[in-house]
C-alpha positions as CSV (number, residue, x, y, z in Angstrom):
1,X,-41.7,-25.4,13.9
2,X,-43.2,-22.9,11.1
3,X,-40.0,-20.3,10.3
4,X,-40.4,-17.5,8.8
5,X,-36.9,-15.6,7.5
6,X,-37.7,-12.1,6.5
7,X,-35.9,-9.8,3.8
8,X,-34.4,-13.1,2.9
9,X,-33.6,-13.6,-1.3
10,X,-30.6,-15.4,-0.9
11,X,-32.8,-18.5,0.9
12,X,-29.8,-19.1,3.1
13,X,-31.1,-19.4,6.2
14,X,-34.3,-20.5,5.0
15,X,-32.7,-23.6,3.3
16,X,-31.2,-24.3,6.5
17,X,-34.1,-25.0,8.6
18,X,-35.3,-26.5,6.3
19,X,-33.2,-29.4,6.3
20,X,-33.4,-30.3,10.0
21,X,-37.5,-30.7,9.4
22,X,-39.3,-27.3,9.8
23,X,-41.6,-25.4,7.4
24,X,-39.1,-22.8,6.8
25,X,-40.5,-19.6,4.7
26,X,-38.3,-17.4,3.2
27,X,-39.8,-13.5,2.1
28,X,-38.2,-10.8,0.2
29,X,-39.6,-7.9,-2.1
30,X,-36.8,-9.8,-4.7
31,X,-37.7,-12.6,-6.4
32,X,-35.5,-16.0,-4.9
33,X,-31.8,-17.5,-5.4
34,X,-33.4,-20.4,-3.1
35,X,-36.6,-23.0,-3.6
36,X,-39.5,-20.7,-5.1
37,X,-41.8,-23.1,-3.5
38,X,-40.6,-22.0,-0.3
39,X,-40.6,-18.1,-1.1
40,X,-43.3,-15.5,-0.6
41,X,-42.1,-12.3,-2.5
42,X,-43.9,-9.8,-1.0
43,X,-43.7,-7.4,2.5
44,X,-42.3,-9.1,5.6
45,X,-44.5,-7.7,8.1
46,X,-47.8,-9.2,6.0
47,X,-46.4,-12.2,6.2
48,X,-45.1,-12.5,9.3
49,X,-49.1,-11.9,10.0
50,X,-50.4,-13.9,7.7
51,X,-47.9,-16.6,8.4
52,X,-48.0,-16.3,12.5
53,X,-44.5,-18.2,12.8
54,X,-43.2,-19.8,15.9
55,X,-39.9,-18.5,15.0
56,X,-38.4,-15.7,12.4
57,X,-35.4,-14.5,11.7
58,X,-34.9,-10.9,10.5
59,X,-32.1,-9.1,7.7
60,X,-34.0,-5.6,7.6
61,X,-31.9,-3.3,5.0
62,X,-28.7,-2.1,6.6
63,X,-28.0,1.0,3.7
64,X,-29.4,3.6,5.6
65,X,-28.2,2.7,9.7
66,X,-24.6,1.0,8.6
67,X,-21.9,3.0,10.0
68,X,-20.2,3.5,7.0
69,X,-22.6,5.9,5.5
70,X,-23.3,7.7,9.0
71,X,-22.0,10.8,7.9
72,X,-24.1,11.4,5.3
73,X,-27.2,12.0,7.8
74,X,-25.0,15.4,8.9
75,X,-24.4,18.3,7.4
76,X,-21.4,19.4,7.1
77,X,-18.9,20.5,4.0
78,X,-17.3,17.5,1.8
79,X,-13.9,18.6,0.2
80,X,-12.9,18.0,-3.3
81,X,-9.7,18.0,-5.1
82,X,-10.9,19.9,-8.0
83,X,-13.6,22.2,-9.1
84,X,-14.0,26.0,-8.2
85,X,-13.4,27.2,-4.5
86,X,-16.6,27.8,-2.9
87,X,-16.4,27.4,1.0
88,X,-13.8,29.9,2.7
89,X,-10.9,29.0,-0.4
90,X,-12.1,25.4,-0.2
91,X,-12.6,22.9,-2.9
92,X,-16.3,20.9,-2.8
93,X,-19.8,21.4,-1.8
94,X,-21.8,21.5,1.3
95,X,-23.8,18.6,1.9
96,X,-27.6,18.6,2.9
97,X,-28.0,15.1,5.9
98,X,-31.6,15.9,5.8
99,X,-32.8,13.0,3.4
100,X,-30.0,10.3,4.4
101,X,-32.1,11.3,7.8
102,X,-35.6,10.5,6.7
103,X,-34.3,7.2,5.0
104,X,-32.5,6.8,8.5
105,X,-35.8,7.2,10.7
106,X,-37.5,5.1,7.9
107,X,-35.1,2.0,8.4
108,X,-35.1,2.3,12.1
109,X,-39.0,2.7,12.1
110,X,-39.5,-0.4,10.0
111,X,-37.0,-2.6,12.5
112,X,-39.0,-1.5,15.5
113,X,-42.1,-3.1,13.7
114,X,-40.7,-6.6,13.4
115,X,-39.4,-6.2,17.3
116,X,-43.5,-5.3,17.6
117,X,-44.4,-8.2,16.2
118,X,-46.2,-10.9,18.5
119,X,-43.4,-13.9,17.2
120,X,-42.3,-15.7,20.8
121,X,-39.2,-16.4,19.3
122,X,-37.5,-13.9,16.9
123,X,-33.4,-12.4,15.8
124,X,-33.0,-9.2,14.1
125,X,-29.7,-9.5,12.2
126,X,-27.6,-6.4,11.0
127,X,-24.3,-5.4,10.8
128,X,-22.6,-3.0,13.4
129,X,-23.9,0.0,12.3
130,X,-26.4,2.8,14.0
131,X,-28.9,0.3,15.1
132,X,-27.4,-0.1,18.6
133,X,-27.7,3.9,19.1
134,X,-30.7,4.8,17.2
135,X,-32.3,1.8,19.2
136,X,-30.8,-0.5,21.6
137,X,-27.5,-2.0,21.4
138,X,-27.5,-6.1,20.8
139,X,-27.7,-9.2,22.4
140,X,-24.5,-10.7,20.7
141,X,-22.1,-9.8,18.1
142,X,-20.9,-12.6,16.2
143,X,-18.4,-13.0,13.3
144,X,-18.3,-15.3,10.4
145,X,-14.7,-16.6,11.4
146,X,-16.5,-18.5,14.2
147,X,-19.0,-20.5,11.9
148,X,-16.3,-21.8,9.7
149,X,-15.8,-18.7,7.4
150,X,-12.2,-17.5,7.7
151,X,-13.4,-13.5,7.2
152,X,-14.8,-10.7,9.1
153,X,-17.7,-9.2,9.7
154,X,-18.8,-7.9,12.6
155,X,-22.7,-8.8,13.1
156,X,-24.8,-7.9,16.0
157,X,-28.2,-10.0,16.6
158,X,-31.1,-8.8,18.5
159,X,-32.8,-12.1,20.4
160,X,-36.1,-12.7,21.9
161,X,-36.5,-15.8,23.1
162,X,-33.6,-17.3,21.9
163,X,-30.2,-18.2,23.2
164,X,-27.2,-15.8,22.1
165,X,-25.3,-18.5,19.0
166,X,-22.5,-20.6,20.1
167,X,-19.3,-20.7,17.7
168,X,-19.5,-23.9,16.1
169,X,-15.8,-23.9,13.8
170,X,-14.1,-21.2,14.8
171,X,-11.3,-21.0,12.1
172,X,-8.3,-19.3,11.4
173,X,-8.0,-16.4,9.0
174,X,-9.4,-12.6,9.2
175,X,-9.6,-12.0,5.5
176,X,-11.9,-8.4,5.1
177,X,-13.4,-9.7,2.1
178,X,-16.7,-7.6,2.3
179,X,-14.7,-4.1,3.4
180,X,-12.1,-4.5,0.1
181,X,-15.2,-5.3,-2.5
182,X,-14.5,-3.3,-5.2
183,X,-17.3,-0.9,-6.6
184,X,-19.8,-3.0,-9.1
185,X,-23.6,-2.8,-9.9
186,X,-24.3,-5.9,-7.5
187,X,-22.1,-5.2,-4.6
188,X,-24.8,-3.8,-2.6
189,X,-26.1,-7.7,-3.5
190,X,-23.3,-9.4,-2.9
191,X,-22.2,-7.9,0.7
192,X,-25.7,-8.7,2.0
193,X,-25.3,-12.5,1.0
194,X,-25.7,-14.6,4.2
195,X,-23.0,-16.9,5.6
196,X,-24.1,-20.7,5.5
197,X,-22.5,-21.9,8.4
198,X,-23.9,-18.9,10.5
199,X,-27.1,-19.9,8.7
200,X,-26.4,-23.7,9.7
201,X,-26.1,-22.4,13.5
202,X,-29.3,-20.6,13.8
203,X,-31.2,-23.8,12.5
204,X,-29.1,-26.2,14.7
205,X,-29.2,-24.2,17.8
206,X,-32.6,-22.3,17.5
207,X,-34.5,-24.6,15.7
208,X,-34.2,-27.1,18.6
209,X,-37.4,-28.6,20.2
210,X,-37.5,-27.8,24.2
211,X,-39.6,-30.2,26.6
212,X,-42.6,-28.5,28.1
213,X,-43.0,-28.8,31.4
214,X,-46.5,-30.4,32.8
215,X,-48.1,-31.9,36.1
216,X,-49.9,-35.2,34.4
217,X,-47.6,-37.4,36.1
218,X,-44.5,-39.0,35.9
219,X,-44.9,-41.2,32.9
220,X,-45.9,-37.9,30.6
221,X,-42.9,-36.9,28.3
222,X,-44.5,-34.0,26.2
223,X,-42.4,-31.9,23.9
């Protein structure tokens, strides 16, 4: 099949299909970590058009809809230890949601034009976050502790067309590795790197080839 893996710079998932035999494409506004032959730095959605995969895979930005950072899209007073009293004898400032909002309405916009895209078979990945109210709740939630990655991370995927994953090494261990990163330039980077046997999964289980069903005659055996 031709892949396509959007907001991919990490060339994970890519890499994955990859190796069982497909034309695997990954995209990203970021240059590659991957196979530049096999990158197209540029916008998803053009090349999703341009491209007109049978399959793609989706990692949309998850800054502005992860729960984590929900608060900041209501206003409401954030209290400080120090600094002068401003808010009835209160220490802090009061706190404007209006542009985490826009950015909010932006990143959900932007996922319901990859679900409008005309790909028969397509996942949107992201993590648990406001996704599942500001649109529609997933398909499945998966965790890397059940594709041989002894951590947590609670992931929800979106599916058309495709079968929810099956755990493939479920292993023991429930490290929060991504929650306890400490504060760095790249951490924003580095929490958004894809899990390889996750990655391994989606090729194995979505990249399979299913018989199409015909009335030729007995001896046909197209797929």
């Amino acid at each position: 099949m031709k892949v396509l893996v959007g907001c991919e710079a990490s060339g994970i998932v890519s890499a994955a299909f990859r190796a069982l035999g497909h034309e695997s494409w990954s995209c990203d506004l970021l240059k590659t970590a991957g196979d530049p032959r096999w990158h197209i730095q540029g916008d998803a959605l053009e090349a999703a058009h341009r491209l007109q995969p049978d399959l793609a895979v989706f990692h949309p930005p998850c800054t502005h809809v992860s729960g984590s950072g929900a608060r900041w899209a209501v206003d409401h007073f954030v209290k400080k230890k120090t600094g002068p009293e401003t808010f009835k004898g209160e220490r802090g400032y009061w706190h404007d949601g209006s542009e985490k909002r826009r950015l909010q309405a932006e990143a959900v916009a932007f996922v319901l034009a990859i679900d409008a895209l005309p790909i028969e078979l397509l996942a949107i990945e992201n993590p648990v976050g406001r996704l599942s109210t500001l649109w529609r709740p997933p398909d499945q939630y998966i965790q890397p502790w059940q594709f041989g990655h002894g951590e947590t991370k609670k992931t929800g995927l979106w599916l058309r067309g495709l079968e929810p994953l099956a755990p493939t090494d479920v292993v023991s261990g429930r490290e929060a590795r991504i929650h306890r990163m400490p504060p760095s330039e790249d951490r924003g980077h580095l929490r958004s790197i894809f899990y390889p046997g996750i990655a391994a999964a989606m090729a194995a289980q979505w990249g399979k080839v299913h018989r199409i069903d015909c009335d030729i005659g007995e001896d046909c055996s197209c797929e």
